[in-house]
N, CA, C and O atoms as CSV, one atom per row, in Angstrom:
chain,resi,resn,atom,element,x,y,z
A,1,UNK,N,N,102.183,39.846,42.066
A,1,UNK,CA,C,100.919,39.182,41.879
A,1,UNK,C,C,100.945,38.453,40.537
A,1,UNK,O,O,101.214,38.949,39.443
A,2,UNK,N,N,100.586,37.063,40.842
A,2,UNK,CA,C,100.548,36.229,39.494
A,2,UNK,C,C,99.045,36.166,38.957
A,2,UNK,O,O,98.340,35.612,39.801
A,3,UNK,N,N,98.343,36.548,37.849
A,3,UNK,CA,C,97.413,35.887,37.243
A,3,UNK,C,C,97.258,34.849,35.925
A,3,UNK,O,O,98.167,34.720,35.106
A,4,UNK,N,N,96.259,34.286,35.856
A,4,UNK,CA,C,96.079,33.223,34.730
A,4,UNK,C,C,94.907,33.513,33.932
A,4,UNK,O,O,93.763,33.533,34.386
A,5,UNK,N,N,95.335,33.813,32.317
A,5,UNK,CA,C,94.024,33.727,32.119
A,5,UNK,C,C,93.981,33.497,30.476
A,5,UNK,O,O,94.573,34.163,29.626
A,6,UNK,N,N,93.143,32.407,30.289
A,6,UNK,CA,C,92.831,31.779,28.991
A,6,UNK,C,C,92.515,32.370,27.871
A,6,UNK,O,O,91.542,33.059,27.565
A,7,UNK,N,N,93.783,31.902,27.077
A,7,UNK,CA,C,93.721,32.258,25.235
A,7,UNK,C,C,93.503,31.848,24.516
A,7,UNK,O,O,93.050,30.719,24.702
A,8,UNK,N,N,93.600,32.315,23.103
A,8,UNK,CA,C,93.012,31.990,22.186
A,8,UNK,C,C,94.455,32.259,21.132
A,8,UNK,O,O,94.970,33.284,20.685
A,9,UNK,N,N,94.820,30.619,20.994
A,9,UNK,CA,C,95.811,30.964,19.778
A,9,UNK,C,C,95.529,29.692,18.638
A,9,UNK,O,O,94.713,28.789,18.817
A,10,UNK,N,N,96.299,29.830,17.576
A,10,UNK,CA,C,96.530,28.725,16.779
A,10,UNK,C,C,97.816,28.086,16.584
A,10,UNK,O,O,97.715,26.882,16.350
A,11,UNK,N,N,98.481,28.345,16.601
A,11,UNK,CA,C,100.385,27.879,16.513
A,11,UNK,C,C,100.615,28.177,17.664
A,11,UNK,O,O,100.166,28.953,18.507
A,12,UNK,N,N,101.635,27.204,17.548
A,12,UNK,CA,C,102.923,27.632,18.817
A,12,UNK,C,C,104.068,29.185,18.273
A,12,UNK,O,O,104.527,29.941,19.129
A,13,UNK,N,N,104.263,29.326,17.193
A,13,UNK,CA,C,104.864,30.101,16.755
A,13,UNK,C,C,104.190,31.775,17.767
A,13,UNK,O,O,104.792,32.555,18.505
A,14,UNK,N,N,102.645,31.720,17.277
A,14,UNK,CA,C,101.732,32.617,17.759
A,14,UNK,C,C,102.043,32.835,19.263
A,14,UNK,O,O,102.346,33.871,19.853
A,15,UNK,N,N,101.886,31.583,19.712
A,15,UNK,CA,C,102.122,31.647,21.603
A,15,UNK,C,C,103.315,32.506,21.927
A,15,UNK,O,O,103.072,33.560,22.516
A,16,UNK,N,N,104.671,32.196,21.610
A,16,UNK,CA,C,105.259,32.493,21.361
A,16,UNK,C,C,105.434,34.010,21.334
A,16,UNK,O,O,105.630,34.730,22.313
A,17,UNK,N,N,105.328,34.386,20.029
A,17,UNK,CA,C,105.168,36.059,20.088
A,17,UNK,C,C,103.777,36.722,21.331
A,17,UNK,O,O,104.034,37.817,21.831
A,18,UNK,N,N,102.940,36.304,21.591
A,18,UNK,CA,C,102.174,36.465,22.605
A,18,UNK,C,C,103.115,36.512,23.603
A,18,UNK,O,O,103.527,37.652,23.817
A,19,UNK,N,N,103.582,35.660,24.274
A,19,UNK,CA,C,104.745,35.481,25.404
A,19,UNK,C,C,105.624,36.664,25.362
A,19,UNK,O,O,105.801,37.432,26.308
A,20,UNK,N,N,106.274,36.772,23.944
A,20,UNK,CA,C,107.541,37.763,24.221
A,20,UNK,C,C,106.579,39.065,24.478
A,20,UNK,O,O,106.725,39.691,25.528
A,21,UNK,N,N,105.513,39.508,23.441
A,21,UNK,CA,C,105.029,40.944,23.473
A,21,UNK,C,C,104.603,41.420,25.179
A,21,UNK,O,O,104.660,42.583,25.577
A,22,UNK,N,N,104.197,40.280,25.995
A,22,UNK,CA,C,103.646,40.701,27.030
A,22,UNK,C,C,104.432,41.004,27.530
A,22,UNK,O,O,104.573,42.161,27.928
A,23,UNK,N,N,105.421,39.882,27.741
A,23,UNK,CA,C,107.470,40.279,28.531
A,23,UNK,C,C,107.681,41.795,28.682
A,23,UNK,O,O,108.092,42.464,29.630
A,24,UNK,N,N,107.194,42.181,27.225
A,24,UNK,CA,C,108.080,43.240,26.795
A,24,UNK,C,C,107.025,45.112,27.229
A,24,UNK,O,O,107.372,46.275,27.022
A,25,UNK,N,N,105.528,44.428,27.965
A,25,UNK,CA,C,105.097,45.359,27.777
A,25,UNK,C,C,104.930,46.212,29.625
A,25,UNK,O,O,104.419,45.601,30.563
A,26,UNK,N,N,105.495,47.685,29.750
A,26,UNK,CA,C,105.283,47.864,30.916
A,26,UNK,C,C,104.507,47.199,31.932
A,26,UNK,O,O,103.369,46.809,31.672
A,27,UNK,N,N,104.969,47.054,32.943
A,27,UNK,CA,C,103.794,46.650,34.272
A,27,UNK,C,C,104.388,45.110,34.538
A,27,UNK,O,O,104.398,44.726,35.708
A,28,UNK,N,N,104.717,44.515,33.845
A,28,UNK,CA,C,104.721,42.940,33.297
A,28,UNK,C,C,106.131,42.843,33.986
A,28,UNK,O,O,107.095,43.570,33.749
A,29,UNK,N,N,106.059,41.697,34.978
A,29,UNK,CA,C,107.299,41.180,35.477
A,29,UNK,C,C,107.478,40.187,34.877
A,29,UNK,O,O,108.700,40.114,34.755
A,30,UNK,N,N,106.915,39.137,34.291
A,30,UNK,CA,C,107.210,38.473,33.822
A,30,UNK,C,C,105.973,37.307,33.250
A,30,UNK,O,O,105.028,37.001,33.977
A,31,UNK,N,N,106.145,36.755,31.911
A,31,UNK,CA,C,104.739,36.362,31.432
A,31,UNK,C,C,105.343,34.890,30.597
A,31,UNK,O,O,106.424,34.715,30.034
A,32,UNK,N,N,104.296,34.052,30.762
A,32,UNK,CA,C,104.611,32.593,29.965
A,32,UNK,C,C,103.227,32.117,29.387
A,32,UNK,O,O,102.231,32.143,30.111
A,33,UNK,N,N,103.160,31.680,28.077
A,33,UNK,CA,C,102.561,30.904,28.012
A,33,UNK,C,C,102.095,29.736,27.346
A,33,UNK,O,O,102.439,29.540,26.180
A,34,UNK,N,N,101.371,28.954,27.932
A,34,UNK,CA,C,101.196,27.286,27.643
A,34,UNK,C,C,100.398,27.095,26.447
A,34,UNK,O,O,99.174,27.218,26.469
A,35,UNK,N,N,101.166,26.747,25.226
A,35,UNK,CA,C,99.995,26.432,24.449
A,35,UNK,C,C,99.124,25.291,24.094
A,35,UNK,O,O,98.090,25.315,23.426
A,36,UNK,N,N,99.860,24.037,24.791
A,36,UNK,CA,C,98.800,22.877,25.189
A,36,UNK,C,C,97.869,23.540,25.931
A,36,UNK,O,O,96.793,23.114,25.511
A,37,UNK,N,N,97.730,24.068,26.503
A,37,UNK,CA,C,96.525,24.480,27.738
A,37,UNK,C,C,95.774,25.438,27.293
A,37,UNK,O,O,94.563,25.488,27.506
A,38,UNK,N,N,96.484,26.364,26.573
A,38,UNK,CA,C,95.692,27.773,25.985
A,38,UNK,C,C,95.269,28.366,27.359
A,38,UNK,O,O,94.151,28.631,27.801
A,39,UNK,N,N,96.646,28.507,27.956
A,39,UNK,CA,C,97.025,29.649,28.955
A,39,UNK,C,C,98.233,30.844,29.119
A,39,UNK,O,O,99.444,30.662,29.247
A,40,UNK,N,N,97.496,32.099,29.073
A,40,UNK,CA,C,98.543,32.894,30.071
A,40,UNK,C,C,98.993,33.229,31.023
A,40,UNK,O,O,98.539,34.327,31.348
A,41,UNK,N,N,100.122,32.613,32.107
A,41,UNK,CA,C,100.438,33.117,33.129
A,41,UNK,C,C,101.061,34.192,33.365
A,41,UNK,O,O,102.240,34.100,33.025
A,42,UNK,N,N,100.666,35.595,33.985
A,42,UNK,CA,C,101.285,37.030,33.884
A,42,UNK,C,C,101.637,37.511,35.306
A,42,UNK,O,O,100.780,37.824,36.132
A,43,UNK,N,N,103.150,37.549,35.557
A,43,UNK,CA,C,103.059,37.948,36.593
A,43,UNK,C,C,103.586,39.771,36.256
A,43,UNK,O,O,104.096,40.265,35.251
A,44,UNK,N,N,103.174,40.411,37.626
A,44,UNK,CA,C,103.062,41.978,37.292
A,44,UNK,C,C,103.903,42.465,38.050
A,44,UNK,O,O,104.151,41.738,39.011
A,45,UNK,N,N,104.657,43.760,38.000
A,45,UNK,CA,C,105.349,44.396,38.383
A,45,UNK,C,C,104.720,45.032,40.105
A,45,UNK,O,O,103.568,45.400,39.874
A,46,UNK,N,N,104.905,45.180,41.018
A,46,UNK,CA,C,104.921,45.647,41.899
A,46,UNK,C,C,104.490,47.178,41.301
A,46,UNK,O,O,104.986,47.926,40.459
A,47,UNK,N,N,102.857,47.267,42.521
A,47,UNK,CA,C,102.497,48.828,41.988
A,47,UNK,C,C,101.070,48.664,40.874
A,47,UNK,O,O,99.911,49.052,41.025
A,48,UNK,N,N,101.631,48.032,39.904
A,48,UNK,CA,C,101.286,47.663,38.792
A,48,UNK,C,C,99.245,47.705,38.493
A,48,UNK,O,O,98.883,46.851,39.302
A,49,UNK,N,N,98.903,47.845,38.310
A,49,UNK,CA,C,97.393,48.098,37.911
A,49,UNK,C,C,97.154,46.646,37.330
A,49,UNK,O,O,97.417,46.935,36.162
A,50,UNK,N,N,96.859,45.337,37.283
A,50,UNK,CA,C,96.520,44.453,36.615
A,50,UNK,C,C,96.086,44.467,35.517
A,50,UNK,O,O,96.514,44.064,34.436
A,51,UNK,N,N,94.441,45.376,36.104
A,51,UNK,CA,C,93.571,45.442,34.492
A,51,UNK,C,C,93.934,46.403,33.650
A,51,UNK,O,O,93.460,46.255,32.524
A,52,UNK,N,N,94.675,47.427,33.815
A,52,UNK,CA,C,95.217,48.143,32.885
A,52,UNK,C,C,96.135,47.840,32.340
A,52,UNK,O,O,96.136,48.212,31.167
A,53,UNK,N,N,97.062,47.251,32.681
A,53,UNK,CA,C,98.353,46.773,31.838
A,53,UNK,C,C,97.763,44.820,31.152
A,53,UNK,O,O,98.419,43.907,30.650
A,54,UNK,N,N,96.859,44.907,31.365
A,54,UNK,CA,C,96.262,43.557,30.713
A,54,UNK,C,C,95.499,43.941,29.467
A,54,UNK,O,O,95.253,43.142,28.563
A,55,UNK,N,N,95.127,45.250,29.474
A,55,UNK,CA,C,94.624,45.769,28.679
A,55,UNK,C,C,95.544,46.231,27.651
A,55,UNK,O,O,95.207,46.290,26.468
A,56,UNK,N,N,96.575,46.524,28.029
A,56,UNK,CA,C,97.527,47.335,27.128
A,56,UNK,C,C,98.345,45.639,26.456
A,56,UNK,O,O,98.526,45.611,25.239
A,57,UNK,N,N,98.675,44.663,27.086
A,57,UNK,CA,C,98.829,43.482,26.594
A,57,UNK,C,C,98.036,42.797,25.429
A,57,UNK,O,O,98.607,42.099,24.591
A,58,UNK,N,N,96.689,43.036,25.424
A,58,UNK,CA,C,95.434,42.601,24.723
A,58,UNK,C,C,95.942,43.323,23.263
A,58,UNK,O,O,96.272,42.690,22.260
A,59,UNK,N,N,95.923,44.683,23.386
A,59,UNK,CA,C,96.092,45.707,22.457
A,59,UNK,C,C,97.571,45.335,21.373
A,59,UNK,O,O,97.600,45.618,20.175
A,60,UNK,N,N,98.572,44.737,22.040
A,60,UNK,CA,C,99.780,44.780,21.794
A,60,UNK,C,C,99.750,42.988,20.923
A,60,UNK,O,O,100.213,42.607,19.848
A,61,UNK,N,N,99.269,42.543,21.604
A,61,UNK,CA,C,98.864,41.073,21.117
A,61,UNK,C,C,98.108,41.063,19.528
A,61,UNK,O,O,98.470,40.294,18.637
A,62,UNK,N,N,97.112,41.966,19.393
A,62,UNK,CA,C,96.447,42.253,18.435
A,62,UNK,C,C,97.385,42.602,16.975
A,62,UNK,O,O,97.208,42.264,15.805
A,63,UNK,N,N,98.360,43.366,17.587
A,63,UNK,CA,C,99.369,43.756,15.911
A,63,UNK,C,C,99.744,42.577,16.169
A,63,UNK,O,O,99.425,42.057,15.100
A,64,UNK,N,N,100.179,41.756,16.773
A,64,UNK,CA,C,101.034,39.963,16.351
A,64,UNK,C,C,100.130,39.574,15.266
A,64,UNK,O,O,100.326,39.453,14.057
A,65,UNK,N,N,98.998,39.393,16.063
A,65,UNK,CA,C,97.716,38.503,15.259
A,65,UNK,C,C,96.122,38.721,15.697
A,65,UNK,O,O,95.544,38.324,16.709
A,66,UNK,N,N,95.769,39.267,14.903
A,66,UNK,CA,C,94.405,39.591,14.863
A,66,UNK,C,C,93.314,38.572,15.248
A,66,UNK,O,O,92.149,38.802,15.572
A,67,UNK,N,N,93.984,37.344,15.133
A,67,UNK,CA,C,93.020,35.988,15.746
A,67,UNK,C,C,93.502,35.930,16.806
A,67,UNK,O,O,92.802,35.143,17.445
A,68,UNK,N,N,94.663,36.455,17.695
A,68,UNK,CA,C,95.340,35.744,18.798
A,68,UNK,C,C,94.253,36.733,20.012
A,68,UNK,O,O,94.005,37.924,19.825
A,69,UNK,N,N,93.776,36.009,21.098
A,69,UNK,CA,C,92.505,36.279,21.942
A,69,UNK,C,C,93.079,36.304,23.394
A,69,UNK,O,O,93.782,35.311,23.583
A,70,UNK,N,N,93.004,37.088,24.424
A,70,UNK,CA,C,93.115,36.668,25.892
A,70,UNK,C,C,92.086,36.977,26.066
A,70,UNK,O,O,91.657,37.965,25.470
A,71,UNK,N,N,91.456,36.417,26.757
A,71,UNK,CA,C,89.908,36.188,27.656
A,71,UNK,C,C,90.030,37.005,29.540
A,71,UNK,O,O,89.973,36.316,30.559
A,72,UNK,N,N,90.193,38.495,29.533
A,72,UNK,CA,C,89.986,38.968,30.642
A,72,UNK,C,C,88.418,38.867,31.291
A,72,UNK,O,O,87.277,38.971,30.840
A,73,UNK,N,N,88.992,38.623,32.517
A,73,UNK,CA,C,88.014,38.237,33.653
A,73,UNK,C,C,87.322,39.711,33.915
A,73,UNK,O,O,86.453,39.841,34.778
């Protein structure tokens, strides 16, 4: 299952570490994102809980950068 859902960054550098931390965080098959658009595309592991491991993404995003924002639905 793929979802999309709109961030909040300032650099590309930022996007960036956003991108890898999600990569890197259980549940997460695989994650990109656009920083012309100020989007995350997250796709999830099979099984996978969405809003919980989006949650644990949010959390993980936060030690990068305290300004860096995903906007869950």
């Amino acid at each position: 299952m793929k979802k999309t859902y709109k961030i909040e960054v300032d650099c590309a550098n930022c996007a960036a570490e956003m991108e890898n931390v999600a990569r890197n965080t259980p549940g997460v098959k695989s994650a990109s994102v656009n920083f012309m658009g100020l989007k995350m595309t997250v796709e999830f592991e099979e099984g996978a809980d969405a809003a919980t491991v989006m949650e644990e993404v949010c959390k993980a995003v936060k030690k990068v950068d305290d300004e860096c924002e995903i906007y869950l639905p």
